[in-house]
N, C-alpha and C positions, 0 to 999 in steps of 0.2 A: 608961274605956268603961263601958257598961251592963252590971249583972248578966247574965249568961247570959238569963236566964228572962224578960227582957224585951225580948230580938233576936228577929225575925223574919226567917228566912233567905226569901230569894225567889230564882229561879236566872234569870240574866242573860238575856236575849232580846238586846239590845243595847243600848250605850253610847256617846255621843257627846264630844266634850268643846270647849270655845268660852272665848277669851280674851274678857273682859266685864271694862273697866278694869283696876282693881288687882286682881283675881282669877280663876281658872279656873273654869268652871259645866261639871260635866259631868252632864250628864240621860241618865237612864237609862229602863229600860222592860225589867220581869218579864214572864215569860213568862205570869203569870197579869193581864196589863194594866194592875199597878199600875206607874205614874209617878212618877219625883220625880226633883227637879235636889241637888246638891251643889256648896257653895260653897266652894272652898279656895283657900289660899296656893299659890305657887309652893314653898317650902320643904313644906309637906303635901306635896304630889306627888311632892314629890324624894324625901320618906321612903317613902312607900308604891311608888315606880318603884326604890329599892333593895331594898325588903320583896319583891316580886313577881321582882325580876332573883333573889334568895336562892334562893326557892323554883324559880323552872323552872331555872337551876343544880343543884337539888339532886335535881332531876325526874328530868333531863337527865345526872347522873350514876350514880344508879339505875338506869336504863337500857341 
């Protein structure tokens, strides 16, 4: 992944996501009205839908 110092964080406004052949496109849109799609695998998804299940488990146990 990219140095820190060259992520620019934007906070969700909403997320879509769409089967488009051999891969998932999910487009998204910041609250400050920047746009962009993202191209992934079905394996990408599965790692980041385990990464996200970790974290509200671990929310969801501090709680």
């Amino acid at each position: 992944m990219a140095d820190k110092a060259d992520v620019t964080t934007y906070i969700l406004k909403q997320a879509l996501a769409a089967k488009v052949g051999d891969h998932v496109e999910i487009a998204v849109e910041a609250e400050d009205g920047t746009t962009f799609k993202i191209r992934s695998t079905s394996e990408q998804l599965d790692a980041l839908v385990g990464d996200l299940e970790g974290i509200l488990d671990a929310d969801d146990a501090d709680a």
